[in-house]
N, C-alpha and C positions, 0 to 999 in steps of 0.2 A: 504494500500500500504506500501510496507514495506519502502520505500524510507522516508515516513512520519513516518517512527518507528528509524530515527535513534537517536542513542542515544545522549547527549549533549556532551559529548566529543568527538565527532565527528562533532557537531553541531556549538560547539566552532570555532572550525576552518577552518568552511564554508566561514567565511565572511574575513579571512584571503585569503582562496583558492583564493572567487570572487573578490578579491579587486588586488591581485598577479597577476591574471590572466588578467585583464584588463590592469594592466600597462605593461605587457609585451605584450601583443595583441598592443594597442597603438604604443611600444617602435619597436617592428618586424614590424607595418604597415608605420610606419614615422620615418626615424632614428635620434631618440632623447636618442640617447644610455649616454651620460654625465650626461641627467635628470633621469635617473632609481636609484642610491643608493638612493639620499635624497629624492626621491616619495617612497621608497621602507622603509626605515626609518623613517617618518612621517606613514607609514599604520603600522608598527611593535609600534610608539609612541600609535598610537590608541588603539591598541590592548594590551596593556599595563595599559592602560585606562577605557576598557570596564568593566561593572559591571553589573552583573543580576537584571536586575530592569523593572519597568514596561513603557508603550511606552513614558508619561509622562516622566518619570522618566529619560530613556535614552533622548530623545530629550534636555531635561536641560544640564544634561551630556555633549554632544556636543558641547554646549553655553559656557559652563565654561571651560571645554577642548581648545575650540579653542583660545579663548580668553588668557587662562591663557599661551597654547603655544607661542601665538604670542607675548608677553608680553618677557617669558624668554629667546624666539629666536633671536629677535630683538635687546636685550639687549646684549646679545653675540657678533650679528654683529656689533653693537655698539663699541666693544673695543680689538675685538679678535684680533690686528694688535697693540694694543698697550700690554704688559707683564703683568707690573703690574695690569693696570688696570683691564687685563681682571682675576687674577688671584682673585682679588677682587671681582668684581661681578661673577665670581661661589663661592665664598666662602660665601658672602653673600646669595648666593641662595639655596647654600647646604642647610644652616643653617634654611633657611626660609621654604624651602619647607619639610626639613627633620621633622622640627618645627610644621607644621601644618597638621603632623598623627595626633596629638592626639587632632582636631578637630571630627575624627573620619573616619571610613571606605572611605565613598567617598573622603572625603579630602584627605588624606592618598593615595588613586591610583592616581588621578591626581596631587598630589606634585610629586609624585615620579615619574609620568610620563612625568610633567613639568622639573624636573630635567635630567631626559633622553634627553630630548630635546635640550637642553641647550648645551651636550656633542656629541647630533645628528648633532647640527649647526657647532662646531667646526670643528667636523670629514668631510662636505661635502665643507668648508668653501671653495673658488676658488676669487683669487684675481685679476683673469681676467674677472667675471661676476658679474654682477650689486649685490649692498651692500645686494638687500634684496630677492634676486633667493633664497638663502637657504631655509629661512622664507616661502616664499611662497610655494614650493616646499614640503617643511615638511609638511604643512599646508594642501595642496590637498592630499596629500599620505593620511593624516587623517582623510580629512570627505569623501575621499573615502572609505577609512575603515568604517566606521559608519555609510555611505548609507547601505553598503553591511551590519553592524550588524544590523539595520531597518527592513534591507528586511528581514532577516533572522529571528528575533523577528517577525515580522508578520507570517511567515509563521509557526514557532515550538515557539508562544506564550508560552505555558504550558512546554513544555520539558524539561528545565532546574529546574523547579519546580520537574516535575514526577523524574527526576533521583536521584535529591537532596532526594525526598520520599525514595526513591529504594536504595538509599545509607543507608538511617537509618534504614530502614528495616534489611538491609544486618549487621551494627552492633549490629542491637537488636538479631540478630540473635546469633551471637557471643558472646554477654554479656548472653542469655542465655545458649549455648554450657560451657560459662562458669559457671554460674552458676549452672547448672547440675554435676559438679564436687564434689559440695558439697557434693551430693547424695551419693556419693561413699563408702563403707564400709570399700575397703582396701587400701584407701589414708586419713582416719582418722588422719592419725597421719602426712600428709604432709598438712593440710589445711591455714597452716598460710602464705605457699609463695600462694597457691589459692587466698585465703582474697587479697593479691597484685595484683595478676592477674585480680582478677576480679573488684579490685578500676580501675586497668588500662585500662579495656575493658567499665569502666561505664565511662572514659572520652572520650573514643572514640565513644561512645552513646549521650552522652554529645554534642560533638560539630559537629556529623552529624544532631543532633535535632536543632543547632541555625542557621545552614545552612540552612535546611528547613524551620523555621523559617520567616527569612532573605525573602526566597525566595517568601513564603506566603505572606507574609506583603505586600511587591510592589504590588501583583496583586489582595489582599482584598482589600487595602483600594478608590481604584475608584467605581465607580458607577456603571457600567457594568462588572459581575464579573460571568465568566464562569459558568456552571453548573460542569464542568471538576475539575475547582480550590475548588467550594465547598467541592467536592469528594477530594479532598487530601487534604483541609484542614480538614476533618473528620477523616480519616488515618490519618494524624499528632496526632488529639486528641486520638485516640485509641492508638496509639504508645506509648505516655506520661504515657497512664492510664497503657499499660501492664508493661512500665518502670518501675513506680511507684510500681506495683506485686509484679514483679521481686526481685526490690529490698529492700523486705519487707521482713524482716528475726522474725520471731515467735518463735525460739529455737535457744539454744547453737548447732550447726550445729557439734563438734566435738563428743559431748554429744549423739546427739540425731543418728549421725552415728552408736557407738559405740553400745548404745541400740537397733538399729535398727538390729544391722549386719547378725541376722539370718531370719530378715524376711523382705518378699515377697513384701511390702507395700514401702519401702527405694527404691527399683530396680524399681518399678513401678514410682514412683515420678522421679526416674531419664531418667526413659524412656520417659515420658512424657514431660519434657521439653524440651529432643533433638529431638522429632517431633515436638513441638512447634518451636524450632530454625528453622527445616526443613521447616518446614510451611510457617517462616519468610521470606527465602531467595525464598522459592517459590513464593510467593507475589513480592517481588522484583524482580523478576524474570518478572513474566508477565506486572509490573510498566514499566519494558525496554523493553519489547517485545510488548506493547501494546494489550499481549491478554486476553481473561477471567481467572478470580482466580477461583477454586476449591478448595475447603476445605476437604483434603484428609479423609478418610471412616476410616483411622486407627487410625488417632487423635480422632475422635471421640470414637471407643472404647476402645480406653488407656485410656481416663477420665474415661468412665462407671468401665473398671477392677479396677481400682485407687480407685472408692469410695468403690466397694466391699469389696478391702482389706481393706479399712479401716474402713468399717462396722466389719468386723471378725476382726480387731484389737482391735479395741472397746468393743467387745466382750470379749476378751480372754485375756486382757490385765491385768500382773499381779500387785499387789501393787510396786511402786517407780519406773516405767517404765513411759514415756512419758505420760503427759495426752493426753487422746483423743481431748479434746477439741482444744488443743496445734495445733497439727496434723488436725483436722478437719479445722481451719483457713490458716492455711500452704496449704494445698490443696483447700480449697476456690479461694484464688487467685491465684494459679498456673489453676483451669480450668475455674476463669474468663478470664487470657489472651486467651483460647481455646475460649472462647464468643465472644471475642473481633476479633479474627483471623476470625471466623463465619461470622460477621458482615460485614467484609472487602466484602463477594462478593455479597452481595445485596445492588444493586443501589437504590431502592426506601428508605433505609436509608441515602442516600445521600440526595434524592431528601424534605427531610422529616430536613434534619439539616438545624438551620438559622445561619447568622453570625450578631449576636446582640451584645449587651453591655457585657452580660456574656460570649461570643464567640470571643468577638475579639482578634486579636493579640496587643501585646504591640509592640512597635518599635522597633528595632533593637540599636538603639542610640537614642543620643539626637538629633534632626534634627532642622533645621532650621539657620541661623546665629548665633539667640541669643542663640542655645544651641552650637554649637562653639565653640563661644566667650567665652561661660563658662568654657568651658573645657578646652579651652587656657590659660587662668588665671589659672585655679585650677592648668595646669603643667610647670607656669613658675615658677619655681624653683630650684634650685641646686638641688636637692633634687628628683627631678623627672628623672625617666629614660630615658622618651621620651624626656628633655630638654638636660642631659646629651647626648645620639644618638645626638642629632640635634650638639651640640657643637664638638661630635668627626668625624661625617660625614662634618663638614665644616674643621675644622685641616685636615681631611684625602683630602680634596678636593684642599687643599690648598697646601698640601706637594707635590701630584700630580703637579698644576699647575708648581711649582717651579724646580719641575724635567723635564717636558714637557719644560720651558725654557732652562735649560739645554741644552738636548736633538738637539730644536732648533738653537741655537747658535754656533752649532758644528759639526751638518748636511751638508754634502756637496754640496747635492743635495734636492734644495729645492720640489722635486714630492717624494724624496724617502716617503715611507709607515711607515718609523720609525718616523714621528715624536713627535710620545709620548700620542696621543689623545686616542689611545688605553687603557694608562696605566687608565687616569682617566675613562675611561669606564667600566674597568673592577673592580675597585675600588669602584665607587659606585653600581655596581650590586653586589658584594661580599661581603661588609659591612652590619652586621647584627645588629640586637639592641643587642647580647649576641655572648657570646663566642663559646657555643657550635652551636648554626646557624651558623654562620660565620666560623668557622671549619669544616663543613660539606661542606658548599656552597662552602668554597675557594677550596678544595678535588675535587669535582664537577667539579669543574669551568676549575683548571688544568688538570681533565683526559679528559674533554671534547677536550679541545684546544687541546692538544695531540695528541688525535686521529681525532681530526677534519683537523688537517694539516697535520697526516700522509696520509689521506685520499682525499684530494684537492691535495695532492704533484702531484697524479698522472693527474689531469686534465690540466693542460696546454701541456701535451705530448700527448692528446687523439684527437687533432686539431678538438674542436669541432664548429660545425656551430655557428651564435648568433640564433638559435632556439633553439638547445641545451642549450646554455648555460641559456638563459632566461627558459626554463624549469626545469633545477634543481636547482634558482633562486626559481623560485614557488613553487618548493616541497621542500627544505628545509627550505625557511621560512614558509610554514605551519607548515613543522612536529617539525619547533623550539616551534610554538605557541601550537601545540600538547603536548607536552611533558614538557612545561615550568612551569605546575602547580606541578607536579608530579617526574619528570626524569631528573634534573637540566645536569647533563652530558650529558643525549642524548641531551637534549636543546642545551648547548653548543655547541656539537658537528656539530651540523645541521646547527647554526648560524655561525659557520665557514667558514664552506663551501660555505653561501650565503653570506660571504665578500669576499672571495677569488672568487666568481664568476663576484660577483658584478665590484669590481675591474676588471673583466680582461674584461668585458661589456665594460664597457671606455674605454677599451686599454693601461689602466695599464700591467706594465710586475711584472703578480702575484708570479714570483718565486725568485722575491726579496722579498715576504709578511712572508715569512713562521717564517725564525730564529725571525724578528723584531714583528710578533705577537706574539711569545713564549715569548722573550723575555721581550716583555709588559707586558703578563698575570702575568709570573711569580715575577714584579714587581710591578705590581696593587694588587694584591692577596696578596705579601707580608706588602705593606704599610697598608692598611688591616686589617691583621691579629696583628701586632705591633700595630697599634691603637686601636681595640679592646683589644687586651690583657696588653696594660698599662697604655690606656688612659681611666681613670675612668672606669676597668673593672666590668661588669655589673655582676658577680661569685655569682649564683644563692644560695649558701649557705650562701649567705650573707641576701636574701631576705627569708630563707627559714621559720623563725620565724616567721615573717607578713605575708605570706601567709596561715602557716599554724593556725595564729592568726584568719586569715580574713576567713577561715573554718568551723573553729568551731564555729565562732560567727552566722556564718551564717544560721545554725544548730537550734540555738535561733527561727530567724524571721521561718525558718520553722514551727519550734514545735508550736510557739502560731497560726500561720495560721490551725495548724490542728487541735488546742485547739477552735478555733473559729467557724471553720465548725463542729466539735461533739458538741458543745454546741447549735448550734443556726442551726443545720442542712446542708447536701452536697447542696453546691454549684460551687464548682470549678468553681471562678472568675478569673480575672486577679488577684486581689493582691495573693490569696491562689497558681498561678500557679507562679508571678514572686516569692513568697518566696522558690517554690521548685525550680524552677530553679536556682536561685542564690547561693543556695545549691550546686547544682550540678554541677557547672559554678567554684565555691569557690575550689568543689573538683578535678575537673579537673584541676584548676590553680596549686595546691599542687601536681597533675602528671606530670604535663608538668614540675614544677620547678624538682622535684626529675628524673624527664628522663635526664633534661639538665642535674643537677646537675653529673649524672650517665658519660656525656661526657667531664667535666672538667679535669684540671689536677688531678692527685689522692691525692695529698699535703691537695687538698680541699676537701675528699669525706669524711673527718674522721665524719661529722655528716648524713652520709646518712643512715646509721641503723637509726637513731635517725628518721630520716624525715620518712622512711619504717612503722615503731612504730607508728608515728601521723596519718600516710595515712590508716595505718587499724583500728584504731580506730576512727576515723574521718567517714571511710566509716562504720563502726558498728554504729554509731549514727544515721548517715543519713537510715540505713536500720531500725533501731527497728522505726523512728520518720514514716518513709513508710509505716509500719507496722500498725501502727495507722490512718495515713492518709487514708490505703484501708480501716481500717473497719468504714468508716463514713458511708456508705450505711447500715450498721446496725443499726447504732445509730435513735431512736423518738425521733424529739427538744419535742414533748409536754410531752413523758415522763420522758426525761431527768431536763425535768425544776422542775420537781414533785421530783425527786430521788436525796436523801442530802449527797450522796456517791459522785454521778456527779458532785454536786457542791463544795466536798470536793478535789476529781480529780485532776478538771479542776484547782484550787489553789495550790495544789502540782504539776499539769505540768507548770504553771507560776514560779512556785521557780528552777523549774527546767529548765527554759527558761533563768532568770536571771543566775542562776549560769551560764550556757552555753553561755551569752550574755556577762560575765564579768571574763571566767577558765582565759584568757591570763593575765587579769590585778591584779586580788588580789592577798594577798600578802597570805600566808600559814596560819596565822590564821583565818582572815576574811571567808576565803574559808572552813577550815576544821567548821569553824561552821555554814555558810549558808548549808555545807553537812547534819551534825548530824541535822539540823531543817530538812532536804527531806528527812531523813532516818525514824526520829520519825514522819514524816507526813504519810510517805510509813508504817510503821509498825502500824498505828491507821487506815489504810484502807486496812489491810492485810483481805482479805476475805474469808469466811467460806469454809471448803470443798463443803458445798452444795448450794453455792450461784450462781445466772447467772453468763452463759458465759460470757455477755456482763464486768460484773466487772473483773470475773477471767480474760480475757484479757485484759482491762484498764488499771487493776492494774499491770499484768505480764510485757507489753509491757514499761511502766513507768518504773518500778523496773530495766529493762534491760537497757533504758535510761541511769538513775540514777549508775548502774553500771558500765559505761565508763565514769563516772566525775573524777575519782582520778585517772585512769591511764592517761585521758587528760591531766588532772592537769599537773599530772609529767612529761607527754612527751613534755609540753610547761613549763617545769620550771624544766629541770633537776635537777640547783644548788640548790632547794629548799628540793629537794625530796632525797639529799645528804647530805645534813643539817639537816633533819628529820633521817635519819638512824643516824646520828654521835649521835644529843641529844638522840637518843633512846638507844644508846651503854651506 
């Protein structure tokens, strides 16, 4: 039925719809029209709140949710009638709940949702109805939301998982659309901004993978675990291994274009990968659709033509031209991903995978209290960014308050809609941990408001019924909660509209709301923006050294994790997958920093060549260390324990792990001689023209390693490597 194929973001905002819809059904059947914003803002709290997780998992959620609501609602009512005080207790709460992200993800949605809550009680506050009607009020709006996300979780259990799948599908697709770029003969000579492109597509691979992830985890780790969820936890694992292919580079890629450019065998490696990409999104394709995958007839004879050519390459191939062998491993794992795409539509491989010790998923975080508490301690410090946020969202919570007294004190009319609770609303929705979020969002936030009150101007002239109005009350708080991951403006926009409705439900006269909500935005969005930008600005080139420190090093725990499994045999465990991922995790974080960095002022962008430099040779490490991770399925432990090459190897990829575990910190000497020792270890295992493949790659892949140690160096120690040219003059 297709109804049961809808997609999760659609899904998302079912329990918005049924929760909308119910209070407005109630509100049209009994007129309780006063109780609809704060029932209506307790179900937007929830949903604010809600997190993909398993039915356990949610149920907990709810516990803590409601509790921790009632805790900061209460507290509000508690003082909202006295200035100071209450300016206090949101300052402290900013600070407290802004404070406990970095116990981690769940923590992090219900602080922030608790903090919403807090500025939901103010906003519904009536000093004509009992102290604690808000509280409660918020409170039903919420776990009527949360019945409705229950219900909804029971019925499309699996679909936020399947979409999450169908999302990383869709940019494995992409990562290899761009990697097929490589192939290209007559953009040889533009491949260095490619190398950019495609580090930036391998973060958006990146963090569609820990979504899945994420997603997986909640519903492996109970006892009763789908046949469905096994099956995508198997596509997760085939997805990692094609990643892993992909980004396993076996040749200088400008080199091997160049040689390539007259033949037949370069076009075909490029053809193949963009029906591989096709493939991918086909897959994700029927992951949303729910229907069967096919494994298209053409992919399969693009691999057959592909080895042909490169049979008659191999053939014909003259002296100083690529070796065969090179190329025969290059295309190994370009039509293992074609194995792995295969696999995808046979279910009795599903039925046939277990989720044991070597299968399971690591956790998403640290979980429990005591991991928390850990993480709480580790970021109280000046020193930390989440502590820093926390300190500038309570100053920004507090300059609000002080302006909201203002505001009050000088109002005429105590119903008027100016009295300032807007500003702190929009204040803490705007504030981001960084500049460039926060510039984005505050952007957002005004075109939304904008157009959301050009847009409402016209509905108090339209005389509409309260059926009407309760209807586009429930459609535009859905399509806020639709659009709130993704389309921060249409979000806004839509949530406008459902105040200006909300309001005029009561019998407010909403055509006093328009100038005094502009006016708010545009001075919550401004306080803001001043706070981020000069209270302890978070200016990502300031971190861009430690990150791109925390990269490279991480590159290390990779390399030995694959020095471990060619030594002693493939296993793909947990430790072998968290060191690639934390890799990949490292290099995505050096993306996101150089993307913000990209939306700074420009005063600050003078090191982004600099950070461009680290990001492609950072991703050139991580592709030759991949390169060697696929050919573990070649590797025999019992031959390799026999053969005094492998044992010589495996000790020059350990020197070459330490260097890589310590480019940030040594000083120019120390480093140029732990180099010349991997140069003369690499030159005592330089191997014979007519030795195995298995060494001619060991040793090729290592050597390529070992070749992005000095431009590392430099690109994490310019002043060094400017000091080296002067004594060299």
């Amino acid at each position: 039925m297709k109804f049961f194929s809808l997609p999760s973001r659609y899904i998302g905002a079912v329990p918005v719809l049924l929760s909308t819809s119910l209070l407005a059904a109630l509100v049209y059947a009994r007129p309780l029209n006063h109780l609809f914003p704060p029932l209506v803002l307790g179900v937007i709290a929830g949903g604010l709140v809600d997190l993909d997780n398993g039915l356990t998992g949610k149920l907990k959620n709810i516990v803590y949710t409601l509790l921790a609501f009632a805790v900061s609602s209460l507290a509000v009512e508690a003082v909202i009638s006295r200035p100071a005080a209450y300016a206090a207790v949101m300052t402290v709460q900013a600070f407290v709940f802004t404070f406990l992200g970095a116990a981690g993800q769940r923590y992090r949605t219900i602080a922030f949702g608790t903090l919403a809550v807090a500025v939901y009680t103010a906003l519904t506050h009536d000093d004509a109805a009992p102290w604690y009607q808000p509280t409660l009020l918020i409170l039903c709006g919420t776990l009527l939301y949360s019945l409705c996300a229950l219900l909804t979780h029971i019925i499309f259990p699996n679909r936020p998982v399947q979409d999450n799948m169908a999302a990383a599908y869709r940019a494995l697709a992409d990562f290899l659309t761009a990697k097929s770029d490589f192939f290209d003969p007559d953009e040889a000579e533009h491949l260095e901004q490619q190398q950019i492109t495609l580090a930036m597509s391998n973060s958006a691979v990146t963090a569609a993978f820990n979504q899945c992830r994420s997603a997986l985890f909640y519903r492996m780790r109970g006892q009763h675990r789908h046949p469905r969820t096994v099956r995508l936890l198997r596509c997760y694992y085939a997805a990692q291994d094609i990643h892993e292919r992909i980004s396993s580079s076996h040749v200088h890629y400008r080199d091997f274009a160049e040689a390539m450019r007259y033949s037949d065998l370069i076009y075909r490696i490029r053809r193949l990968l963009r029906l591989q990409a096709q493939t991918c999104r086909e897959f994700a394709r029927t992951l949303a659709d729910d229907s069967n995958f096919v494994l298209p007839t053409k992919l399969e004879r693009a691999g057959r033509g592909a080895e042909a050519s490169l049979q008659h390459y191999a053939a014909t191939a003259a002296d100083g031209a690529v070796a065969p062998y090179r190329v025969q491993r290059l295309l190994d794992n370009i039509l293992h991903v074609s194995l792995q795409l295969g696999s995808l539509k046979s279910p009795e491989r599903s039925e046939s995978f277990e989720y044991n010790h070597q299968t399971r998923l690591h956790a998403p975080e640290s979980s429990g209290f005591k991991g928390a508490w850990r993480s709480l301690k580790a970021q109280s410090t000046l020193h930390s960014p989440v502590f820093r946020h926390a300190v500038r969202m309570a100053a920004i919570v507090l300059a609000c308050c002080l302006i909201i007294q203002v505001i009050n004190t000088t109002a005429l009319d105590r119903d008027d809609l100016s009295l300032g609770y807007w500003i702190l609303m929009t204040a803490v929705f705007v504030c981001q941990p960084n500049y460039s979020a926060t510039k984005k969002r505050l952007i957002q936030r005004i075109l939304g408001t904008v157009f959301g009150i050009v847009a409402a101007a016209a509905l108090p002239f339209l005389s509409l019924s309260l059926a009407h109005k309760l209807g586009i009350a429930v459609l535009s708080t859905t399509l806020f909660f639709y659009f709130r991951s993704n389309k921060q403006s249409f979000s806004t926009f839509f949530i406008t509209i459902q105040a200006v409705v909300g309001f005029s439900i009561i019998g407010s006269d909403t055509r006093a709301f328009f100038l005094p909500r502009l006016l708010d935005t545009l001075i919550g969005t401004s306080v803001a923006g001043l706070a981020v930008y000069f209270l302890w600005p978070d200016w990502k080139y300031l971190a861009l050294d430690k990150t791109g420190a925390q990269a490279v090093e991480s590159n290390a725990a990779y390399l030995r994790a694959v020095l471990r499994e060619l030594e002693s045999g493939i296993r793909d465990d947990m430790d072998y997958r968290i060191a690639r991922r934390l890799s990949h995790d490292r290099a995505a974080a050096l993306s996101s920093t150089l993307s913000d960095m990209s939306g700074e002022p420009a005063k600050h962008g003078s090191k982004l060549a600099d950070g461009f430099l680290l990001l492609k040779i950072n991703y050139s490490l991580i592709s030759y260390i991949a390169a060697l991770g696929a050919y573990r399925n070649k590797m025999q432990p019992e031959n390799a324990a026999a053969d005094g090459f492998i044992h010589e190897f495996l000790a020059a990829g350990s020197a070459a792990a330490d260097i890589l575990e310590n480019l940030p910190h040594w000083d120019e000497s120390r480093f140029q001689a732990a180099l010349g020792d991997l140069q003369a270890q690499l030159e005592s295992l330089r191997p014979d023209a007519d030795a195995g493949e298995t060494r001619q790659v060991l040793w090729q892949q290592l050597t390529m390693i070992a070749g992005q140690l000095r431009p590392g160096y430099q690109a994490l120690h310019p002043a060094s490597d400017s000091e080296a040219v002067a004594q060299a003059a």
